[in-house]
One Martini backbone bead per residue (centre of mass of N, CA, C, O) as a GRO file, in nm:
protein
  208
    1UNK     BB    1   0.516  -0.418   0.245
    2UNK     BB    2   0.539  -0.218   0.024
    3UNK     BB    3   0.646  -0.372  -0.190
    4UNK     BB    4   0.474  -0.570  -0.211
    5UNK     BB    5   0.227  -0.398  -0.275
    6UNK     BB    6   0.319  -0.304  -0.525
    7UNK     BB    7   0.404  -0.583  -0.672
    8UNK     BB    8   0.098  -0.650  -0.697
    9UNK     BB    9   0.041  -0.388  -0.945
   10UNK     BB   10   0.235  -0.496  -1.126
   11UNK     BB   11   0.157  -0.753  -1.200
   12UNK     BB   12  -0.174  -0.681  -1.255
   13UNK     BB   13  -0.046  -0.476  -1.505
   14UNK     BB   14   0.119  -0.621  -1.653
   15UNK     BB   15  -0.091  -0.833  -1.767
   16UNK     BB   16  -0.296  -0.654  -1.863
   17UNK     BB   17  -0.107  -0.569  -2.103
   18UNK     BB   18  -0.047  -0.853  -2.229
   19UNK     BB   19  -0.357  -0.932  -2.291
   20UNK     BB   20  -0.464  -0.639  -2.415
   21UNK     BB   21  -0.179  -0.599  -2.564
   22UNK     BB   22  -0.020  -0.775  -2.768
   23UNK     BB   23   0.063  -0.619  -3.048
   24UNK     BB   24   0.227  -0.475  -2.884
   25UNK     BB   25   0.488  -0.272  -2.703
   26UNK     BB   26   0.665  -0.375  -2.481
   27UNK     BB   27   0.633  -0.334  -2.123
   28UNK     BB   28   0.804  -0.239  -1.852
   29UNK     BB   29   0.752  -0.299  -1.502
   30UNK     BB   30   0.830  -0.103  -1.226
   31UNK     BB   31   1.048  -0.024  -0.953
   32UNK     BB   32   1.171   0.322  -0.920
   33UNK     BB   33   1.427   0.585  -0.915
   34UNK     BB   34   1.450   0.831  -1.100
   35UNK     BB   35   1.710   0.996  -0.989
   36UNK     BB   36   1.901   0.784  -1.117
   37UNK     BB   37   1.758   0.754  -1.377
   38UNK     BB   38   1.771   0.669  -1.739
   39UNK     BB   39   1.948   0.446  -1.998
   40UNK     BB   40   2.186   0.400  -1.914
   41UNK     BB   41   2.388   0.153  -1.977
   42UNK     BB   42   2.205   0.059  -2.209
   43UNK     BB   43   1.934   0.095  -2.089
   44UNK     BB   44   1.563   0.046  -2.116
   45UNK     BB   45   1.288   0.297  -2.143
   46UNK     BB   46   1.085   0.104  -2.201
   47UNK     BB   47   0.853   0.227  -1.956
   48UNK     BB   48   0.723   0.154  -1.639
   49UNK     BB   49   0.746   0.371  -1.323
   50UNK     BB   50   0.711   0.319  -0.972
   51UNK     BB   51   0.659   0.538  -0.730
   52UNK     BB   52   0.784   0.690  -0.395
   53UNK     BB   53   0.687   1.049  -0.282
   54UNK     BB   54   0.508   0.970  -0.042
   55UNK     BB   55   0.360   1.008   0.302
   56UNK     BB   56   0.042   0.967   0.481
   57UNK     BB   57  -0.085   0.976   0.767
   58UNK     BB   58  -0.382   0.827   0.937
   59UNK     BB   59  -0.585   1.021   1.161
   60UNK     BB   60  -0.836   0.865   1.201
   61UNK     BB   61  -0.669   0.602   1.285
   62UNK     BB   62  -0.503   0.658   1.553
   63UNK     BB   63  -0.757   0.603   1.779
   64UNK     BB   64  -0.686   0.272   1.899
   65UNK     BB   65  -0.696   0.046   2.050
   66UNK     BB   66  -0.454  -0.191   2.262
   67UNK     BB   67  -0.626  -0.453   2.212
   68UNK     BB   68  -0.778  -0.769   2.232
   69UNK     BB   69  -1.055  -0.977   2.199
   70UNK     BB   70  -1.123  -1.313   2.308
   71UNK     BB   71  -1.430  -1.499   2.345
   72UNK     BB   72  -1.302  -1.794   2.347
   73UNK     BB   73  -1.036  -1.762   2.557
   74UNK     BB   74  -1.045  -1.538   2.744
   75UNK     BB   75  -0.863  -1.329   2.606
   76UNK     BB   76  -0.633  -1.056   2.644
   77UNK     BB   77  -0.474  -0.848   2.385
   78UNK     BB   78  -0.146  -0.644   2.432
   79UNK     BB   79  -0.103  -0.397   2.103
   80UNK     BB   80  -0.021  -0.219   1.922
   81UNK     BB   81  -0.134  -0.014   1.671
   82UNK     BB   82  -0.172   0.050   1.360
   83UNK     BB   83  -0.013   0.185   1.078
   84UNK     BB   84  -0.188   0.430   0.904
   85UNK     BB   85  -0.117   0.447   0.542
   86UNK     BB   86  -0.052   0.726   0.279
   87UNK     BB   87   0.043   0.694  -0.078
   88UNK     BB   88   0.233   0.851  -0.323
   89UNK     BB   89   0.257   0.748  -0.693
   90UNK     BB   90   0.434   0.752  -0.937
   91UNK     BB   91   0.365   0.722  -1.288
   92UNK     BB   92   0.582   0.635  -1.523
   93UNK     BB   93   0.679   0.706  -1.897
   94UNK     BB   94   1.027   0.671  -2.036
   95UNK     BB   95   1.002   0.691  -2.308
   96UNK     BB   96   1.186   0.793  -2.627
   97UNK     BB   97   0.862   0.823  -2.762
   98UNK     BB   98   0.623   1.005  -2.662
   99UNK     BB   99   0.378   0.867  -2.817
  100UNK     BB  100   0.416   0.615  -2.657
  101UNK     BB  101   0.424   0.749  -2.331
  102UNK     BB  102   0.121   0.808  -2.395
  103UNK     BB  103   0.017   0.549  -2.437
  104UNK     BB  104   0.047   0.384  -2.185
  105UNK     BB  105  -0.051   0.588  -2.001
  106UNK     BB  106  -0.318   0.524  -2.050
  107UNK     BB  107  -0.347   0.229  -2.013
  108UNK     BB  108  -0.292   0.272  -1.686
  109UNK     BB  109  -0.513   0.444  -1.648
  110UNK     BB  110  -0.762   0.238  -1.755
  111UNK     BB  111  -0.650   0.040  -1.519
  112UNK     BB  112  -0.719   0.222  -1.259
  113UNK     BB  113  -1.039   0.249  -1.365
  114UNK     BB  114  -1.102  -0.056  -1.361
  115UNK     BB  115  -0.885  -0.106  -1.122
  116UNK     BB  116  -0.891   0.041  -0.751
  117UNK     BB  117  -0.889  -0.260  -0.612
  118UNK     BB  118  -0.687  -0.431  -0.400
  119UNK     BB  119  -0.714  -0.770  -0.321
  120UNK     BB  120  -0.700  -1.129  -0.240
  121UNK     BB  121  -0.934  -1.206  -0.372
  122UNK     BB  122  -0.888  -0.984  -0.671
  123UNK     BB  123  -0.631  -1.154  -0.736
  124UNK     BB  124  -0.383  -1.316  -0.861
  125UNK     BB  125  -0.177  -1.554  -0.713
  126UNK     BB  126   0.065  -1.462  -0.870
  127UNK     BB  127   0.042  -1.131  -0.773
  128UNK     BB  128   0.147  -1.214  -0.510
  129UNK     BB  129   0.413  -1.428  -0.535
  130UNK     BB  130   0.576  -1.238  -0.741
  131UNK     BB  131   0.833  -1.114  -0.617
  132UNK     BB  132   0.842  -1.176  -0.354
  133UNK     BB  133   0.932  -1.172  -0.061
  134UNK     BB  134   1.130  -1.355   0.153
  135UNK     BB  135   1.004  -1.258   0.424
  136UNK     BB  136   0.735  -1.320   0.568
  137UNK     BB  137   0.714  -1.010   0.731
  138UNK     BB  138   0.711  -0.901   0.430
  139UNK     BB  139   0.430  -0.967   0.400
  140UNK     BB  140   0.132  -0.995   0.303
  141UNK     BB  141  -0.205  -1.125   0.384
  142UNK     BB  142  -0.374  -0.902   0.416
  143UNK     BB  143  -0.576  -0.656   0.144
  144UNK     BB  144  -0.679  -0.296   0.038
  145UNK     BB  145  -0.568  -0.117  -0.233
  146UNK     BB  146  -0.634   0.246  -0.284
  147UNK     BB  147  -0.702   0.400  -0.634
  148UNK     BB  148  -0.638   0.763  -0.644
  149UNK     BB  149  -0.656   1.036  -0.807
  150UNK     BB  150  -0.391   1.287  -0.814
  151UNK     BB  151  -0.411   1.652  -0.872
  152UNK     BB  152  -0.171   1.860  -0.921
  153UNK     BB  153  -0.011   2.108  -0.915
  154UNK     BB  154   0.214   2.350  -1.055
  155UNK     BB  155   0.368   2.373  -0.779
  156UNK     BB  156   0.371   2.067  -0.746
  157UNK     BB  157   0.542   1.975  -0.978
  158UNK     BB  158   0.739   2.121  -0.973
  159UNK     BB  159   0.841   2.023  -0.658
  160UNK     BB  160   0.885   1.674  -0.789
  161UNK     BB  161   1.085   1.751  -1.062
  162UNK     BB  162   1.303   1.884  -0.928
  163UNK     BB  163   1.360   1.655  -0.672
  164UNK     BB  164   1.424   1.447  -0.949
  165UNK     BB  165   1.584   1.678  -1.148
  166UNK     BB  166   1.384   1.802  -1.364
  167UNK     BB  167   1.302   1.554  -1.561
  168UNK     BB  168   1.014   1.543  -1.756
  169UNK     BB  169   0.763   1.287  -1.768
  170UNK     BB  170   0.556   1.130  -1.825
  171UNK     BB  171   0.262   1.125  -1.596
  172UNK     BB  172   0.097   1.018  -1.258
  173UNK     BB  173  -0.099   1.045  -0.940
  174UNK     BB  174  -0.188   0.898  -0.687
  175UNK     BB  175  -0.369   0.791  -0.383
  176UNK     BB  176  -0.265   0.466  -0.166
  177UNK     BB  177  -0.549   0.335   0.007
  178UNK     BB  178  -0.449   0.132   0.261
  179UNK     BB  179  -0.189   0.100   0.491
  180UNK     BB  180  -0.092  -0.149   0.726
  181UNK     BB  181   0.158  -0.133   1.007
  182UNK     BB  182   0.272  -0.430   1.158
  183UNK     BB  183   0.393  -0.634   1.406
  184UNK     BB  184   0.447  -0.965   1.505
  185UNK     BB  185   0.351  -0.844   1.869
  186UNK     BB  186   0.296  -0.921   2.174
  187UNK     BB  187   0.323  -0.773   2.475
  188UNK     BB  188   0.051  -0.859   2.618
  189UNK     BB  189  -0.149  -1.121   2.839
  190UNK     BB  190  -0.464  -1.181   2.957
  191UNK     BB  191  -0.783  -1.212   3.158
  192UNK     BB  192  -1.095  -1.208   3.142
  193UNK     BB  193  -1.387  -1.058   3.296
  194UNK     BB  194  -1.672  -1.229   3.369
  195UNK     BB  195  -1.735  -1.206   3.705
  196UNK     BB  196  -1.934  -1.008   3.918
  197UNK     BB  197  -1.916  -1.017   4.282
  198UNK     BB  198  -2.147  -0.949   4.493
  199UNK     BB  199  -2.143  -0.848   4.894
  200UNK     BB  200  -2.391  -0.817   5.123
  201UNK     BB  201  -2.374  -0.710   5.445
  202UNK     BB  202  -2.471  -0.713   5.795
  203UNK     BB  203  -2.335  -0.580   6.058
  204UNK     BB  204  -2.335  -0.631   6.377
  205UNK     BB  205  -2.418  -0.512   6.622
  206UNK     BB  206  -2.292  -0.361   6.951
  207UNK     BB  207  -2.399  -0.433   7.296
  208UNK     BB  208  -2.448  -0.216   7.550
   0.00000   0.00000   0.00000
């Protein structure tokens, strides 16, 4: 679901790039691990590259009901609250020539100042479809999607470029929210209590 995720918001910036800026050298969007270097084996840097370097639990929502009431079936499901998280993405821009990915690390950002809420409603459905999980369970159903611009302290830079390698390449830093994550599995289901008999009488006295 993470990736897919991603998927759908690279879908729909690689769009928006190639829209609005025709005229313009190609860039290629993609999910990459940074650590493993670029360049090599004569691969192109002309890139943005889409990277998750944190996770961190929404404790907010962690205390949720187990259950689901059902009052048209009149049952009840019971299973775990979904697991919801935020999550710290970095975006870079690898281009060989500087003022190049300078050039579009700006296009990235105005376009994630343009639109930074993505639902299944406001996205195209091919940016849902496109390059998606192969199995239904790792797909996203219903989703929004929020980018929030995350400023980094420079010792808080320093420790994410040391742990990526040390080669510091133009970046921006989102905080992804809100991603929930559950299984697809009901553990338990019963019957709602829909109606409560109270029966009082008076116990006949004992003739003495």
């Amino acid at each position: 679901m993470i990736s897919h995720a991603l998927t759908i918001v690279i879908n729909e910036l690689d769009k928006h790039l190639a829209d609005n800026y025709p005229s313009g050298d190609p860039t290629k969007v993609e999910l990459g691990n940074l650590a493993e270097g670029f360049g090599s084996n004569g691969a192109s840097r002309e890139k943005l590259v889409l990277s998750m370097v944190n996770i961190k639990e929404e404790k907010t929502l962690k205390n949720l009901p187990n259950f689901v009431r059902n009052d048209i079936t009149l049952r009840t499901i019971y299973e775990n609250p979904p697991v919801f998280l935020n999550f710290q993405i970095l975006i870079t821009a690898t281009h060989t020539d500087y003022t190049n990915a300078l050039l579009v690390l700006s296009r990235a950002i105005r376009f994630f100042q343009f639109k930074n809420v993505f639902t299944q409603d406001n996205v195209e459905p091919g940016s849902i479809t496109k390059h998606a999980p192969t199995d239904q369970l790792d797909q996203l159903e219903s989703f929004k999607l929020i980018f929030d611009l995350y400023s980094p302290t420079m010792e808080e830079v320093n420790h994410l470029w040391g742990t990526l390698g040390g080669k510091q390449y133009p970046f921006v830093l989102y905080m992804l929210r809100m991603l929930d994550l559950k299984f697809k599995a009901v553990q338990s289901e019963s019957g709602l209590i829909t109606e409560v008999i109270s029966d009082f009488y008076h116990k006949n006295s004992v003739a003495s």
